[in-house]
C-alpha positions as CSV (number, residue, x, y, z in Angstrom):
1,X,0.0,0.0,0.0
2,X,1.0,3.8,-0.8
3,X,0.0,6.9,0.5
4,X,-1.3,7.7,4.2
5,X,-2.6,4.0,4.5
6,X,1.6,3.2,4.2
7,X,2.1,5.5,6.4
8,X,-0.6,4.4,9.1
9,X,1.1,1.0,8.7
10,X,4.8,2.4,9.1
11,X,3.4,4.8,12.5
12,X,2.2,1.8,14.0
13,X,4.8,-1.0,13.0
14,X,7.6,1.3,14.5
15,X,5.7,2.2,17.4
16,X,5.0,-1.6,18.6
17,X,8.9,-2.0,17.7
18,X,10.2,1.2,19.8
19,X,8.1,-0.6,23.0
20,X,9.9,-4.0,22.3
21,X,13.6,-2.4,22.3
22,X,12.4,-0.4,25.5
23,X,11.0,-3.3,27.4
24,X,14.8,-4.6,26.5
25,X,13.2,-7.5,24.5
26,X,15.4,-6.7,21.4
27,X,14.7,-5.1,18.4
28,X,15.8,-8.1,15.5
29,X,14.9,-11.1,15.2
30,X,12.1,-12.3,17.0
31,X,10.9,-8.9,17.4
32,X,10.4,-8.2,13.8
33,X,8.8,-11.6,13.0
34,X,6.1,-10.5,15.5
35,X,5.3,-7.3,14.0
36,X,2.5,-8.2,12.0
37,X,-0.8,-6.5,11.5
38,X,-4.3,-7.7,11.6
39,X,-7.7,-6.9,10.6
40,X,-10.2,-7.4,13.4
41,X,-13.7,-9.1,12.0
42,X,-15.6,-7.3,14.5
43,X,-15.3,-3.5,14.9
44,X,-15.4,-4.0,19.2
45,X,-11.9,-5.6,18.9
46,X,-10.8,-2.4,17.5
47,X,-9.3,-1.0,14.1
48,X,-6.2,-2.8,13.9
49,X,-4.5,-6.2,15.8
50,X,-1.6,-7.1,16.7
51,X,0.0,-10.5,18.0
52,X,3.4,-9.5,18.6
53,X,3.0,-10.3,22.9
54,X,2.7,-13.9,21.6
55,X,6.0,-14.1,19.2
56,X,8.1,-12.0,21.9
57,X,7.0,-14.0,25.1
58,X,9.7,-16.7,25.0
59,X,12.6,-13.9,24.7
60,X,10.6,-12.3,27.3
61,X,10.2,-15.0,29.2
62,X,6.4,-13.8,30.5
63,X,3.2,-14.7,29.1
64,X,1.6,-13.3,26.2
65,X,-0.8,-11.1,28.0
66,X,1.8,-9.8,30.7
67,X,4.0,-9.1,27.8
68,X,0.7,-7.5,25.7
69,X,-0.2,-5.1,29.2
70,X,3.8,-3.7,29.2
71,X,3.8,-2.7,25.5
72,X,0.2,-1.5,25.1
73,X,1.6,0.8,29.0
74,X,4.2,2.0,26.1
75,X,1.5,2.8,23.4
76,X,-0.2,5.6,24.1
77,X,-2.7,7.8,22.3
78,X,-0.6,9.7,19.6
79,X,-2.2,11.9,16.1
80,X,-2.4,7.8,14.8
81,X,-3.2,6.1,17.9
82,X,-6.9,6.7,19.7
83,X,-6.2,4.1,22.3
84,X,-4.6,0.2,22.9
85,X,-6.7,-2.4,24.2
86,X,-5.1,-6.0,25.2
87,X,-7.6,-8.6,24.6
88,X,-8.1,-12.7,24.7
89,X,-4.7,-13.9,25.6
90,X,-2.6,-11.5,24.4
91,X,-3.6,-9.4,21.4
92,X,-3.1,-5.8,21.7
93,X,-5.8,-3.9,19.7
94,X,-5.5,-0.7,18.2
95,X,-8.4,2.0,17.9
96,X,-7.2,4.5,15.3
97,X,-7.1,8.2,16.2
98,X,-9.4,11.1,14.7
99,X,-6.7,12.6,11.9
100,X,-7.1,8.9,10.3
101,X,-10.5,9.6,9.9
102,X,-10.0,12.7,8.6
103,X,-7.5,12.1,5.8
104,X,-8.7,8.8,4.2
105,X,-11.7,10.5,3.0
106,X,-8.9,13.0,1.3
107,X,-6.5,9.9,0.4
108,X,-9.1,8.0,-1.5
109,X,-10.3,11.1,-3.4
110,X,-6.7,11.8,-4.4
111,X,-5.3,7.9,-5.3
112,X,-8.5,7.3,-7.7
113,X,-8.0,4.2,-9.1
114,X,-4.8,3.6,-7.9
115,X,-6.2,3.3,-4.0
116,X,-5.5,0.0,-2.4
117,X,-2.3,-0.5,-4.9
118,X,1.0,-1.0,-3.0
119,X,4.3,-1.7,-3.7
120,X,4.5,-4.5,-1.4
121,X,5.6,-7.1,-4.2
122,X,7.8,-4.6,-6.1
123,X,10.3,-6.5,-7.9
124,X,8.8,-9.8,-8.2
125,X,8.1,-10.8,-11.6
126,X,5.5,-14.1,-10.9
127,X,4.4,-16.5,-13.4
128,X,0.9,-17.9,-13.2
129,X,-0.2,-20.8,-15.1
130,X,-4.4,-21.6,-14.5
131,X,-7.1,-23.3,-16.2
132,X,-4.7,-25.6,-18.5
133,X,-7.9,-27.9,-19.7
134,X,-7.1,-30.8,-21.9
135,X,-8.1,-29.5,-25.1
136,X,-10.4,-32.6,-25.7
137,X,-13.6,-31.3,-24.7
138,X,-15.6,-28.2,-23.7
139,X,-14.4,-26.2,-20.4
140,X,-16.4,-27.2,-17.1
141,X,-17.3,-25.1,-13.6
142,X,-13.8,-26.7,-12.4
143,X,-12.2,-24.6,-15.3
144,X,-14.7,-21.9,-15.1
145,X,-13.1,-21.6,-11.0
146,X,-9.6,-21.9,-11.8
147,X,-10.2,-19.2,-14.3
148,X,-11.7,-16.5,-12.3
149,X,-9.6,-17.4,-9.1
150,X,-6.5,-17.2,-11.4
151,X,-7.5,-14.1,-13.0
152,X,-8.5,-11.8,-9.8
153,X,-5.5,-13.4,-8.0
154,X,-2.8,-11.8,-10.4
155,X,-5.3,-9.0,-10.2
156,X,-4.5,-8.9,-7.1
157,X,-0.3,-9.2,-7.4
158,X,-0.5,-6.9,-10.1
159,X,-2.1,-4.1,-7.2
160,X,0.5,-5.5,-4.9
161,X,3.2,-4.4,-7.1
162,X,4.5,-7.4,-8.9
163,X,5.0,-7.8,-12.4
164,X,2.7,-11.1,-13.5
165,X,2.5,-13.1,-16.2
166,X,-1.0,-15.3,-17.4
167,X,-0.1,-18.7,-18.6
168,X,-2.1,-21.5,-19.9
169,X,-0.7,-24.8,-20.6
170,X,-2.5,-26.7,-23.5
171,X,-1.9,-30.7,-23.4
172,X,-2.0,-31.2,-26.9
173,X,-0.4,-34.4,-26.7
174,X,-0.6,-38.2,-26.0
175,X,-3.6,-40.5,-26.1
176,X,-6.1,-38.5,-25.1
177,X,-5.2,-36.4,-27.9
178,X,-5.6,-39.3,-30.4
179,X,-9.0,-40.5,-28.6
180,X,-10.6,-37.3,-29.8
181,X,-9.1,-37.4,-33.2
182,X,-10.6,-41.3,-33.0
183,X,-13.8,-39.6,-31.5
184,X,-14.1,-37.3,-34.5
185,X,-13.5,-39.9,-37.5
186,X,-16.4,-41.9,-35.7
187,X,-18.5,-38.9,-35.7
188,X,-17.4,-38.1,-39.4
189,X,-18.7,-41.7,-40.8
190,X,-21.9,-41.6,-38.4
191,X,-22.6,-38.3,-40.3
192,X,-22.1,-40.2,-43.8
193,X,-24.1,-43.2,-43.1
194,X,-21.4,-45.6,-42.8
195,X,-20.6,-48.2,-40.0
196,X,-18.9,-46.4,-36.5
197,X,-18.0,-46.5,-33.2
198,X,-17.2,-44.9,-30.5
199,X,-13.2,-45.9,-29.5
200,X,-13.6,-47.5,-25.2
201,X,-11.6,-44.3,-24.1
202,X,-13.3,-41.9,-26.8
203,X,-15.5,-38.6,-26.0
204,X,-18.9,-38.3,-25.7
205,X,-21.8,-35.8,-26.0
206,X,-23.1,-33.5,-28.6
207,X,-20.1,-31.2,-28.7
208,X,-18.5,-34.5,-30.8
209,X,-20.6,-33.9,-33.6
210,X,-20.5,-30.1,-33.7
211,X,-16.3,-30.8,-33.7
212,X,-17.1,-33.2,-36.5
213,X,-19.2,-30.8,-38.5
214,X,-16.9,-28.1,-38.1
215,X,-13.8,-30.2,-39.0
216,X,-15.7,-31.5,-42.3
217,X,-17.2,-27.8,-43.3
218,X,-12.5,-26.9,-42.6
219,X,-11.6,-29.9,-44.7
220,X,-14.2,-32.1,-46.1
221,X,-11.1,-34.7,-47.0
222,X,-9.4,-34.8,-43.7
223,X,-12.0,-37.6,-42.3
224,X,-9.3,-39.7,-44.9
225,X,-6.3,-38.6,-43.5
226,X,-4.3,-40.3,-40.5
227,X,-6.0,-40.1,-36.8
228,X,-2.8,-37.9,-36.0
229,X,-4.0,-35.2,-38.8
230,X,-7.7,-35.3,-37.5
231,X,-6.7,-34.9,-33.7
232,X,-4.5,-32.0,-34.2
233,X,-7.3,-30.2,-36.6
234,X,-10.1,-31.0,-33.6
235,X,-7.2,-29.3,-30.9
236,X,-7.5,-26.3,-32.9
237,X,-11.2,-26.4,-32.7
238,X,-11.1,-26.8,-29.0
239,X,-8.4,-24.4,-28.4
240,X,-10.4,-21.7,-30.4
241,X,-13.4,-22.5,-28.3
242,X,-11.4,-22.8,-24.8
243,X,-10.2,-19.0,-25.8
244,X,-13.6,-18.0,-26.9
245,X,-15.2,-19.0,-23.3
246,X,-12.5,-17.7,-21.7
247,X,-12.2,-14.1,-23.2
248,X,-15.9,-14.1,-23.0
249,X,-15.0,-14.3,-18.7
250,X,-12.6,-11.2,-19.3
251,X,-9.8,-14.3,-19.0
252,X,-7.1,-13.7,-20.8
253,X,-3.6,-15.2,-21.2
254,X,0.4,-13.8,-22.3
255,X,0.8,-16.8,-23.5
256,X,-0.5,-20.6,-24.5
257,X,2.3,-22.9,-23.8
258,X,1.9,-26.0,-26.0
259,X,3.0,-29.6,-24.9
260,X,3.6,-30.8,-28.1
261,X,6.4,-28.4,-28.8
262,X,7.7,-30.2,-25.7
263,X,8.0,-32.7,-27.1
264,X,8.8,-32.2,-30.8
265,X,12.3,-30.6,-29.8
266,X,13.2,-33.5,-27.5
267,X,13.1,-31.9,-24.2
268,X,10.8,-34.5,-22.3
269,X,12.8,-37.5,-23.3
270,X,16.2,-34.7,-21.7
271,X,14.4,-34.0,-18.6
272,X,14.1,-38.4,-18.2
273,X,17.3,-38.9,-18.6
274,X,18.4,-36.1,-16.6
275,X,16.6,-37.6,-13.9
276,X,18.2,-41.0,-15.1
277,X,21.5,-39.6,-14.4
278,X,20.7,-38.6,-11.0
279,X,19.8,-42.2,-10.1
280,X,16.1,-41.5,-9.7
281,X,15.0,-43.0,-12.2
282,X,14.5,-47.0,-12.6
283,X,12.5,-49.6,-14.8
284,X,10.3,-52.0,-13.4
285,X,7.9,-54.2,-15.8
286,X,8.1,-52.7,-18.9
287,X,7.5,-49.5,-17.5
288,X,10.0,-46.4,-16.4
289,X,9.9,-45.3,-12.8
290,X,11.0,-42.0,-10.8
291,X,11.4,-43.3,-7.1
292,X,9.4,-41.0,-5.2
293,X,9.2,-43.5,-1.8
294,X,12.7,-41.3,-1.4
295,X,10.7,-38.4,-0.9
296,X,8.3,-39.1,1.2
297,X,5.9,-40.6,-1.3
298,X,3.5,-43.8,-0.7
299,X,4.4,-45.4,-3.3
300,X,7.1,-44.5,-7.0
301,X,5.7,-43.4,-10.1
302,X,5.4,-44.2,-13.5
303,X,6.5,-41.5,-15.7
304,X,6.5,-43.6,-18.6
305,X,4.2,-46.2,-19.2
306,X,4.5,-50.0,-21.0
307,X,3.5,-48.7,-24.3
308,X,6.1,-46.2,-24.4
309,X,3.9,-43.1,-23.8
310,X,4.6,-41.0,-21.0
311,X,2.1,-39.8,-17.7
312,X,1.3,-36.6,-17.3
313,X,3.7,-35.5,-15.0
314,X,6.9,-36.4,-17.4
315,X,6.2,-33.9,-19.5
316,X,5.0,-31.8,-17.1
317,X,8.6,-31.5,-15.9
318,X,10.3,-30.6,-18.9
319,X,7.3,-28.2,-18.8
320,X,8.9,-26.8,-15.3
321,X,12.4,-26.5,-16.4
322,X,11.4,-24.4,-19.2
323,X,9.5,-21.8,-16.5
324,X,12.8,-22.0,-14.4
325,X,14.8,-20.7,-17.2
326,X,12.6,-17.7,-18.3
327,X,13.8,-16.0,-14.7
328,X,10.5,-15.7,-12.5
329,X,11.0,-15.0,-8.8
330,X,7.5,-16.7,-8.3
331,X,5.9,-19.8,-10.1
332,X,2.3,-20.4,-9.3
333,X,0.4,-23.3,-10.7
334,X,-3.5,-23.2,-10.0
335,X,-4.6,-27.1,-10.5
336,X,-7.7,-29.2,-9.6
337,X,-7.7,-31.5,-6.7
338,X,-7.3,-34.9,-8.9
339,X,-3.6,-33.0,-9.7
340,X,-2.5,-33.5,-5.8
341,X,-0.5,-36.5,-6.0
342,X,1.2,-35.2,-9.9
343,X,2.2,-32.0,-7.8
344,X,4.1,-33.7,-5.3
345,X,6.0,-36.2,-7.7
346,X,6.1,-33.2,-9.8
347,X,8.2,-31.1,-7.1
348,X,10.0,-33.7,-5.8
349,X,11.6,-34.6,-9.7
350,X,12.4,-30.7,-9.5
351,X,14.5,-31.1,-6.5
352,X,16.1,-33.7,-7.9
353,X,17.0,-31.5,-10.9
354,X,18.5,-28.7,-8.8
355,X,15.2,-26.3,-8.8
356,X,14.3,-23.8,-6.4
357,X,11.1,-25.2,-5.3
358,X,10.6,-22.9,-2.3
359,X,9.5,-20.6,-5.9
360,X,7.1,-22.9,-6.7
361,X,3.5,-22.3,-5.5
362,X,0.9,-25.3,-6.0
363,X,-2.7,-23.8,-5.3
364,X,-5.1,-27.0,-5.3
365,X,-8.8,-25.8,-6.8
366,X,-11.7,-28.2,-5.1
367,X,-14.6,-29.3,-6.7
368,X,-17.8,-27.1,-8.1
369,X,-21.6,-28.0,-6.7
370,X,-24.2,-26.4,-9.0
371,X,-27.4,-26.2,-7.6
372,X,-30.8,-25.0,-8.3
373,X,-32.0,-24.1,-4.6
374,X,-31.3,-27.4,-2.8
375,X,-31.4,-29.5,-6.0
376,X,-28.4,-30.8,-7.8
377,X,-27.7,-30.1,-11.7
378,X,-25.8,-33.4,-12.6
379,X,-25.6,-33.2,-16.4
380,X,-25.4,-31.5,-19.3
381,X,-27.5,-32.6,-22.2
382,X,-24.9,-31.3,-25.0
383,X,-21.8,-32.1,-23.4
384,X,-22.6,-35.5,-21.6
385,X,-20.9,-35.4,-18.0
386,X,-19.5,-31.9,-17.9
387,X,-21.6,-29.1,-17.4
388,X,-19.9,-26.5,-20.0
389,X,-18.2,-23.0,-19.1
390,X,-20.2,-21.4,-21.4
391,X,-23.6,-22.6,-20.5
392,X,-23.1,-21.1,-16.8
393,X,-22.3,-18.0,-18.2
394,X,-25.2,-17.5,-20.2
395,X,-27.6,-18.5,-17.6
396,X,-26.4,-16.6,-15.0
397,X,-24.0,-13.8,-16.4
398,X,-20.6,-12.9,-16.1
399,X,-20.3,-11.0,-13.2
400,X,-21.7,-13.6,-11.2
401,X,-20.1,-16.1,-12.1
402,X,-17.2,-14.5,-11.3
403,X,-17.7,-13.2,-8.4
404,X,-19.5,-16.4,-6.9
405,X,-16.8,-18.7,-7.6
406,X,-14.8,-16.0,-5.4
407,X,-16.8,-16.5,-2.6
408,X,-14.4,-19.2,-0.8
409,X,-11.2,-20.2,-0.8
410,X,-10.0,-22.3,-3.6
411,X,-9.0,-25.1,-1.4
412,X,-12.8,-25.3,0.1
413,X,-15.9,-27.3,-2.0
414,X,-17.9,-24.6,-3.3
415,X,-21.6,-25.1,-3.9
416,X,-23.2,-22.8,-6.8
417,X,-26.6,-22.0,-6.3
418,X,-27.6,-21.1,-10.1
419,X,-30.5,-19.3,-9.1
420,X,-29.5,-17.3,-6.4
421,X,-26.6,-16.3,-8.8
422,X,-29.5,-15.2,-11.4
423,X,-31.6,-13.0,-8.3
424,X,-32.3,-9.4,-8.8
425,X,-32.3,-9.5,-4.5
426,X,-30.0,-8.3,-1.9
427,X,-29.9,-12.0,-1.1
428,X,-27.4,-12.3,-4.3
429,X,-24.1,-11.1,-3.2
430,X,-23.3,-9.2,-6.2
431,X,-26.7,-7.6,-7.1
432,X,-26.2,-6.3,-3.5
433,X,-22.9,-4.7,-4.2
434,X,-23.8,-3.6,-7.3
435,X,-26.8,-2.1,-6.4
436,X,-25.0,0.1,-3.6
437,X,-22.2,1.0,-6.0
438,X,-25.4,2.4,-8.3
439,X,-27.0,3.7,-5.2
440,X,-24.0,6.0,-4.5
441,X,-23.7,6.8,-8.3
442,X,-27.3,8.0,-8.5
443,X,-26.9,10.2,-5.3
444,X,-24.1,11.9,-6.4
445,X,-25.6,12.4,-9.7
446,X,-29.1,13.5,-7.4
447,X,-26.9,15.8,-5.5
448,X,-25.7,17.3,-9.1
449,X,-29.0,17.8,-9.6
450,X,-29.9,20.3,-6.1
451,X,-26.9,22.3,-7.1
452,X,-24.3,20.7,-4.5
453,X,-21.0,20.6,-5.7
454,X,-18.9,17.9,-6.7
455,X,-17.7,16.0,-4.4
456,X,-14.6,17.2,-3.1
457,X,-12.6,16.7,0.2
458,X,-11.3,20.1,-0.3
459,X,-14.5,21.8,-0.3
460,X,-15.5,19.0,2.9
461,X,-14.6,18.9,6.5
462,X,-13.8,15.3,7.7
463,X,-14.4,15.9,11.4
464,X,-18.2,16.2,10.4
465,X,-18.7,12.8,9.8
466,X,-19.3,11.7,13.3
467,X,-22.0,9.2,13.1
468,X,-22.2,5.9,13.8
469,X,-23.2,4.8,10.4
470,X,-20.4,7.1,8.8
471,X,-18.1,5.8,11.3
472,X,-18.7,2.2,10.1
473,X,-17.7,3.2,6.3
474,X,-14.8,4.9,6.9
475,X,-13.9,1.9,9.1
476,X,-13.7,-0.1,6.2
477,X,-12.4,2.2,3.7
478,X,-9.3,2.4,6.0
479,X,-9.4,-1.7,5.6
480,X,-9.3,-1.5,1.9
481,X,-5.6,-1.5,1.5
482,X,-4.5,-3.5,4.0
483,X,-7.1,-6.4,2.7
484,X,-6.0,-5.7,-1.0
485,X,-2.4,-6.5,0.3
486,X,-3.2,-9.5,2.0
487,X,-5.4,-11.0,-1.2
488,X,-2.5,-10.4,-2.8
489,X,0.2,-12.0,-0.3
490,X,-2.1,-15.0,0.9
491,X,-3.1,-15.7,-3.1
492,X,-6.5,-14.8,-1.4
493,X,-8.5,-13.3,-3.5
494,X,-11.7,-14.4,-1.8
495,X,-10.9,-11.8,1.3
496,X,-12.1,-9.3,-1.0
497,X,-15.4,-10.5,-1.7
498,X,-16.4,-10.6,2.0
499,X,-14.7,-7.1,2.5
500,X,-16.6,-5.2,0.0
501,X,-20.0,-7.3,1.3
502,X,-18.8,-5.0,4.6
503,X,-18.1,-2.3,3.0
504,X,-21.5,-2.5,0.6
505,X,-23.4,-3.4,4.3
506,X,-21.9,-0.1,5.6
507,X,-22.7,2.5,2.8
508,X,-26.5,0.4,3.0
509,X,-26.6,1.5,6.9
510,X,-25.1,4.8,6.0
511,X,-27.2,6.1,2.9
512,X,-30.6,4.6,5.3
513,X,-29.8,6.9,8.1
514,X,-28.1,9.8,7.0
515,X,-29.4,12.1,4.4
516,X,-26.9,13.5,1.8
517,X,-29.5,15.6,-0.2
518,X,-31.1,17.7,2.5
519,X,-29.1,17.3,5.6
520,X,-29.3,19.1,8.3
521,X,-26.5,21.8,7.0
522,X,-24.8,22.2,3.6
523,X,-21.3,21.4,5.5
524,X,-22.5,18.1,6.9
525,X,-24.1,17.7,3.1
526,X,-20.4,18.1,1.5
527,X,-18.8,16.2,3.9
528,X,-21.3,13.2,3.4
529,X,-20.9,13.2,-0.2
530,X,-17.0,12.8,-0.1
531,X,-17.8,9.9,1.9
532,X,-20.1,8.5,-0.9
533,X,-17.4,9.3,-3.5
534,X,-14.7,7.8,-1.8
535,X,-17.3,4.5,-0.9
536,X,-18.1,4.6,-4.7
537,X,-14.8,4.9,-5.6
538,X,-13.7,1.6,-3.4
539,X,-16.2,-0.5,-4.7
540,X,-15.3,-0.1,-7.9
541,X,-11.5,-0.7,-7.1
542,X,-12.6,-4.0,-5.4
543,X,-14.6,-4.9,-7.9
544,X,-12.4,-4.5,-10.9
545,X,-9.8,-6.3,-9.0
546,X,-12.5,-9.2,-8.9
547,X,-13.0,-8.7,-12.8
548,X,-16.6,-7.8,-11.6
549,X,-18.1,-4.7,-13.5
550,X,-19.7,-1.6,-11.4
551,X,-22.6,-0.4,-13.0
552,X,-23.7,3.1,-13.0
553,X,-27.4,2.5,-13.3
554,X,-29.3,-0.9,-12.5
């Protein structure tokens, strides 16, 4: 974060640190490591929290709360500072001083767009690969999660300061690859009449024949051609539709990474012998194995199979090396839960290899419930078991399907309710927050209107906005950056939907008891509409970071 947020964090950070060194408790070390600060969920636990009492009672040799009471004796009211309060076993909670209030009105107004950005990540330069779908078949809710989760979090880094980079990893390559080619020629006779059928591992569902037709209105004499020629033509399909879906989710990538090429310049069959050389690697029935029980690991791994193709996690390797070389200070890989076990021989094999894989980052994605009220969709008529990317989103709309797969962290089962998602109620999450980033719009624009002028801290006085209510929204406008930070340096992007739910749930209480148009004196009036600007204005910076529009009107 930037600005007098920064600063707010800086006062207080060397403040608890000045009452460390003076309790002679050390001022390095473990005193630093405790110097981290919180956001209380409840606003009676204060502004701001701290657990430093609990890293610094070993070199203090008291417990926690003893140590808490002699620092917070050291932390008195300051122009930051309102008051310190230790509470449960130790935390010391901080109530923020009256100036605060009075300049973040005057901070957001002046940071526009760029409020909650920081330069917390300056100089990283992170890779993230998401999504990374076989290219066999139409993307599903899983995909649809991994996309917007991947696409808000480097949202997120981006805020944070770090230079990212999209990936998406296209396995063109290996059997299933040649299944849908098989797929496609059995589609291609079915359409002509003539004898078919379906290979055991082919693809079903509607989407099939649409490939086929496609394929045949590209080429009508491919269907004559080896499977090889046919698979790669349908990849292309698929590819084209995977970025079609995508795009249409404001998803896009720097760059599509192809397995094949992989493989075509020889670098999978370098990175097994590679590991070969490093005596991992051994071969047991036909088969080549990596020895994983080394590492902790169950049971070793087949990384190429009896018939002489590989897993996936062989040329998932060779994949790795090539994002070691291209520099990144950060590798983050977003993959579905049935990707678990591949990620742990994966990182192990980098090890082996002489990889840095404290810069690797595995986020696991769980599975996606859809739901209409309490009842389970299970199917989808045109695409056999996989309920398409593209049929969410034209049922329930971008924005929320965005914003609802955001509602929990990737590593928790999320249940979509497709119905709630398709509300026009302030039961729907984002028809809530949207609504009360419109709400503030059309004040503004109704304060226009009586002949108030634009909303301006300059023209405002801060120390006006002593309710309650108002209280509550500056509260969280204060929050903003520090959340925005920590979505970007937890990979939780998530925090920010509950945040702005807070923040939406404020301005809601706000705008119901306190009149902006007609107040009770044309000073309090000004000053309450640089509090709805500056609310406006942090929706919208929340909202884009969730890839989430905020519209004007509804």
């Amino acid at each position: 974060m930037s600005g007098r947020t920064a600063d707010l964090k800086a006062h207080l950070e060397r403040r608890i640190r000045e009452a460390i060194v003076a309790e002679g408790w050390g001022g390095e070390g473990p005193a630093e490591a405790g110097i981290v600060l919180e956001l209380p969920k409840e606003a009676a636990h204060g502004d701001i929290a701290c657990p430093a009492a609990f890293a610094m009672a070993k070199a203090a040799r008291k417990p926690p709360r003893e140590v808490a009471e002699r620092l917070a004796a050291r932390l008195g009211p300051d122009d930051v500072v309102g008051s310190v309060a230790v509470a449960g076993g130790g935390y010391l909670n901080f109530l923020l001083g009256d100036s605060v209030w009075r300049d973040i009105v005057a901070e957001v107004a002046e940071r526009g767009e760029r409020y909650g950005t920081s330069n917390v990540l300056a100089g990283e330069r992170i890779l993230v690969e998401f999504v990374s779908a076989n290219p066999t078949g139409p993307l599903g809710v899983v995909n649809a999660r991994q996309a917007a989760f991947g696409d808000a979090l480097c949202r997120c880094l981006a805020a944070a300061g770090a230079k990212v980079e999209k990936e998406y990893y296209a396995n063109d390559a290996g059997a299933q690859v040649r299944n849908l080619g098989l797929s496609v020629i059995a589609r291609l006779k079915e359409s002509r009449g003539e004898p078919f059928e379906i290979p055991k591992d082919g693809y079903q569902g509607e989407y099939v024949k649409d490939l086929a037709r496609e394929i045949e209105v590209l080429d009508s004499g491919l269907s004559g051609r080896p499977v090889e020629q046919v698979a790669a033509a349908a990849v292309e399909v698929m590819i084209g539709r995977q970025k079609a879906d995508l795009d249409r989710m404001g998803v896009g990538f720097d760059r599509w990474f192809r397995e094949r090429d992989l493989h075509s310049d020889g670098r999978v069959d370098q990175a097994l012998d590679l590991l070969r050389a490093k005596g991992v690697i051994f071969d047991k029935d036909g088969a080549v194995w990596f020895a994983a029980t080394r590492f902790g690991d169950e049971k070793d791994r087949v990384l190429r199979k009896t018939d002489g193709a590989p897993t996936y996690t062989l040329p998932d390797i060779a994949y790795h090396q090539d994002k070691y070389g291209r520099g990144y200070t950060r590798i983050v890989d977003i993959v579905g839960a049935d990707h678990q076990t591949e990620m742990a021989t994966l990182r192990s094999a980098l090890k082996v290899l002489g990889m840095d894989t404290d810069r690797l980052e595995v986020i696991i994605t769980q599975f996606v419930t859809l739901k209409r009220g309490s009842e389970k969709v299970v199917m989808s008529k045109r695409s056999g078991n996989v309920i398409p990317l593209s049929e969410l989103v034209d049922e329930v709309g971008v924005d929320a399907a965005r914003f609802f797969f955001l509602l929990r962290a990737p590593s928790s089962h999320l249940d979509f309710d497709l119905e709630l998602a398709k509300s026009t109620t302030m039961d729907n999450p984002v028809y809530y927050l949207q609504y009360a980033h419109a709400r503030l719009c059309s004040l503004i624009e109704r304060a226009k209107a009586e002949g108030l002028p634009a909303p301006s801290p300059d023209a405002a006085d801060p120390a006006l906005l002593v309710e309650p209510e108002t209280r509550l929204v500056l509260r969280r406008l204060v929050r903003y950056p520090f959340m925005v930070e920590k979505a970007a340096t937890g990979r939780a992007p998530h925090l920010l939907t509950h945040e702005l739910m807070e923040l939406a749930q404020a301005i809601h209480q706000f705008y119901t008891h306190n009149r902006v148009v007609g107040a009770p004196t044309a000073e309090i009036g000004l000053a309450r509409l640089a509090l709805v600007s500056a609310g406006r204005r942090v929706l919208a910076n929340g909202l884009g970071l969730l890839g989430v529009s905020a519209p004007e009107r509804m």
